[in-house]
N, C-alpha and C positions, 0 to 999 in steps of 0.2 A: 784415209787419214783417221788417226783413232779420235776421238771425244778427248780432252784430257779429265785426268781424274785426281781430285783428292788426295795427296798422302797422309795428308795430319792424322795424328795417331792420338786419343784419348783412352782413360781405363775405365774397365765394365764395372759396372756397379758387383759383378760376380768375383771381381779379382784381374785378370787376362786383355788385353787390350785388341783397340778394333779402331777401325778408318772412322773418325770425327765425323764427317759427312760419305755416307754410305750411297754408292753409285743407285740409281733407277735400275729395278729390274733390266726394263727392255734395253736399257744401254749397254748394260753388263751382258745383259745377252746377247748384243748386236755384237761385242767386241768379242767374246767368243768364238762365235761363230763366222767374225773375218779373222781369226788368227785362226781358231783352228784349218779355215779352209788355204791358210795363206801355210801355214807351217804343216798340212797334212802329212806331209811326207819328213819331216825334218820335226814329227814332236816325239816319235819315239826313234830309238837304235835301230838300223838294220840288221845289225850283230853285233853279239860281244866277245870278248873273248873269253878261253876256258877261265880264266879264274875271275872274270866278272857275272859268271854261268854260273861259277861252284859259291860265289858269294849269294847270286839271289836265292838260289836251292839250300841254303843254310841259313839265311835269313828267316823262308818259310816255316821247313823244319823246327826254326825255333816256337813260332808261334804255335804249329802246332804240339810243340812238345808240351809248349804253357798250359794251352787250355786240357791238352789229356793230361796235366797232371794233376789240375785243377776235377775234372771230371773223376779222376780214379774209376774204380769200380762202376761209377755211374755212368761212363760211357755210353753213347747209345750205339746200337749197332752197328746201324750207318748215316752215321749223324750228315745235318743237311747242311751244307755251310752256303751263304750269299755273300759276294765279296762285290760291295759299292764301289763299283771306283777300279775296274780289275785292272787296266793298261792293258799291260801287254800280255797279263795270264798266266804269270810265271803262281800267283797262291791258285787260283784254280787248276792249271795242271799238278803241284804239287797235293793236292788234298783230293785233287780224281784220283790222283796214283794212291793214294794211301787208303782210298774207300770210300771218301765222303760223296755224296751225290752232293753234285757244287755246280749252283748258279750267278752268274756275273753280271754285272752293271755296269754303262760307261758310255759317255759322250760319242765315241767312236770306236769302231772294229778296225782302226788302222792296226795299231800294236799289237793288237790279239791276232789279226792276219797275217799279220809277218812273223810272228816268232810260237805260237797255239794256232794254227788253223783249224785242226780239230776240235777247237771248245765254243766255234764259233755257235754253233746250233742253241748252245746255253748262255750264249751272249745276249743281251738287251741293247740297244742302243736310243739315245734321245737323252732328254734332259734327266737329269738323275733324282729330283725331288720326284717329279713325274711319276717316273717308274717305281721308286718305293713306294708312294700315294696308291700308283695301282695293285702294287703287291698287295697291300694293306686290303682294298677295294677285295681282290680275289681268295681274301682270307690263308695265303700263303704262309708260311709259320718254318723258321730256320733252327738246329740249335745253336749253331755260331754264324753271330753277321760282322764281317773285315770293312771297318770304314779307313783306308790306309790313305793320308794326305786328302781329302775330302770334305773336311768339317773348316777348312781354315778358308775355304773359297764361295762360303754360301751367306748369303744375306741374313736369313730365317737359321743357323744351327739346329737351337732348340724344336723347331720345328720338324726337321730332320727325324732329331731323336726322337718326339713322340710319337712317328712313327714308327722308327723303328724296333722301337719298346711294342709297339701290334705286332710286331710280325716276330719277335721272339717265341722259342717255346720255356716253359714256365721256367726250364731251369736251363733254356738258353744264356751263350758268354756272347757277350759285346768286344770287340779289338776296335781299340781307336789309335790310330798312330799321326800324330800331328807335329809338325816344327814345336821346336823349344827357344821362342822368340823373346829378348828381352830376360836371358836367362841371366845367372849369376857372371857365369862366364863374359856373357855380350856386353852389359853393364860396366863392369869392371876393363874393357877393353877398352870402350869406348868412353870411361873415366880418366883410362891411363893415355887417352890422343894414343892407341894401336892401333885404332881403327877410326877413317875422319867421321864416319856416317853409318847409322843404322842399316845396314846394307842386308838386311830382312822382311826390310819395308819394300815391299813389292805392291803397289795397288793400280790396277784394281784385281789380282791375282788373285791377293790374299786379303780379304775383309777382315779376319780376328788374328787375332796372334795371342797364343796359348800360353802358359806353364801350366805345369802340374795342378796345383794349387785353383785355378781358375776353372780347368779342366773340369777336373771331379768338383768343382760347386755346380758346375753347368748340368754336368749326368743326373750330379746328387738333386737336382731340382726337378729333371721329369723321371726318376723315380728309380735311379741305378744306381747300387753300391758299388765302391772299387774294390775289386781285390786283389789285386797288383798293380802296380807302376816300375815300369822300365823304362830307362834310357836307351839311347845307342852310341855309336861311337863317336868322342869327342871330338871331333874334325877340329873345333873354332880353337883348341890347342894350340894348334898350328902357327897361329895369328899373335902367338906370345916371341916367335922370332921371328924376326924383321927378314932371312930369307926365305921364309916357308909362309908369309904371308900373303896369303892368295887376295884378298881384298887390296892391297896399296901395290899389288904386283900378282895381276892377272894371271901370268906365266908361268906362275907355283905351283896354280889350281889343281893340273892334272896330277903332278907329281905326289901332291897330300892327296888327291881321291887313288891314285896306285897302292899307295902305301898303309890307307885305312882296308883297300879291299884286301890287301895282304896282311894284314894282323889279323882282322876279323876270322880269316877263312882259317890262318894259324891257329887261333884261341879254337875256335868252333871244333876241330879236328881233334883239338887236346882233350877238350871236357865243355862239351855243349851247357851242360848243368850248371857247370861254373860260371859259366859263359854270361848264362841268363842273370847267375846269383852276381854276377858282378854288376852286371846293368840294372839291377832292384838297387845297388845298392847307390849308384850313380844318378839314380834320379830321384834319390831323398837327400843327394846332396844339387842339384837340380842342374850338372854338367851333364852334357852329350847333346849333340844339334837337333836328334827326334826324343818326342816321349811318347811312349806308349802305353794305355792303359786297359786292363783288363774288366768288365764291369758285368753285374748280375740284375735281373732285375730284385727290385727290394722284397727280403721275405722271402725269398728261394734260393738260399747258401748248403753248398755243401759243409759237413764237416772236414774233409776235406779245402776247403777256401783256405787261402793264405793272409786275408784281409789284414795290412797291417797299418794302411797309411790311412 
């Protein structure tokens, strides 16, 4: 039987909101580790199909297109990437394939077993502040570190970050990709009775709940410029019509996650570039369910940077 927890939701003095009364470590980690051991087999896919395949291989791609475009010339030969949080392996196998020497972080080797078996060897398992504390400890140095859905589940964030500001190299990029909680969209839905309840509020899952705006005050405070901000795809759209509303009608769910993996994998296929330019443009108007930002440490920009927001 779980503990109960907290939902009440207050805003950070940074912008971005977070659980009122924030669980006890040891609780939050006791509850962990009875769901993870209760869901170990049911927290990642056993498989997916080709075109939920050809979406997360084009999701990566994108990222990695970001940061080499970001890098230009300044590429490193064979840049190092850490990816916090890897799952199931789909950005470390795609950035092994592409050359980067890439190591992963994560709770568990379930997902990464079942779908990368071979990257297991550059896997780390256990608690995940741990492991970057000891990267830090072993003076290890990345130039891209992938924090993907990771920062919205930790007590300590900041904490996090200035770690992982050690273990950058001077003109390493930071990817933080986090929910878009409490965005313009959510607001307004849940203004107009579309939706009866914050149905974002997950605790003790998720302790913070981001936008943009919150985001980069958080980076900007242990010592990261942004230089880009993306969206993703608008899912919570969906929730503007009464049949496609996954929230007052569970049963819709799958049909709006089919139909985002098929636009996405559409758009991708047409013009990746576009793709990306679209989603910059989508999260300066603060629509789409993830945001993602690209960050440098302060004083080490290329001319190259796209720094707009």
């Amino acid at each position: 039987m779980h503990k109960c927890f907290s939902t009440e939701i207050q805003s950070n003095p940074l912008g971005y909101h977070e659980l009122k009364d924030k669980p006890a470590k040891t609780d939050l980690k006791a509850y962990y580790e009875q769901r993870y051991y209760q869901d170990s087999v049911r927290t990642h896919r056993p498989s997916y199909s080709p075109q939920e395949l050809l979406y997360r291989k084009n999701k990566c791609a994108q990222k990695r297109m970001l940061v080499e475009n970001m890098w230009g010339p300044h590429k490193p030969a064979k840049p190092s990437l850490l990816d916090v949080g890897a799952g199931e392996g789909f950005v470390m196998d795609h950035f092994d394939r592409s050359g980067y020497a890439v190591r992963g972080m994560d709770f568990s080797s379930h997902g990464c077993h079942n779908h990368h078996p071979h990257l297991l060897d550059r896997l780390s398992c256990g608690d995940i502040e741990e492991l970057v504390a000891q990267a830090v400890q072993s003076k290890a140095a990345y130039d891209l570190v992938i924090l993907d859905n990771v920062l919205e589940h930790l007590l300590e964030p900041g904490q996090l970050l200035a770690n992982v500001a050690r273990l950058l190299q001077p003109s390493g990029l930071l990817i933080i990709e986090v929910p878009n909680d409490f965005s313009m969209v959510q607001n307004h839905l849940l203004a107009e009775g579309r939706i009866p309840r914050p149905f974002w509020v997950a605790s003790p899952d998720h302790i913070s709940y981001f936008n943009a705006k919150g985001l980069n005050a958080l980076l900007d405070q242990h010592g990261f410029d942004v230089q880009t901000m993306l969206a993703d795809f608008p899912i919570d759209l969906f929730l503007f019509n009464d049949k496609t509303n996954y929230v007052t009608d569970a049963t819709a769910g799958k049909g709006c996650h089919q139909a985002r993996i098929e636009i996405e994998n559409l758009m991708h296929a047409h013009n990746p570039q576009a793709t990306l330019d679209m989603y910059a443009a989508m999260a300066k108007l603060g629509v789409g369910r993830q945001i993602m930002g690209v960050y440098q440490l302060r004083n080490h920009h290329h001319a190259s940077s796209t720094g707009d927001l």
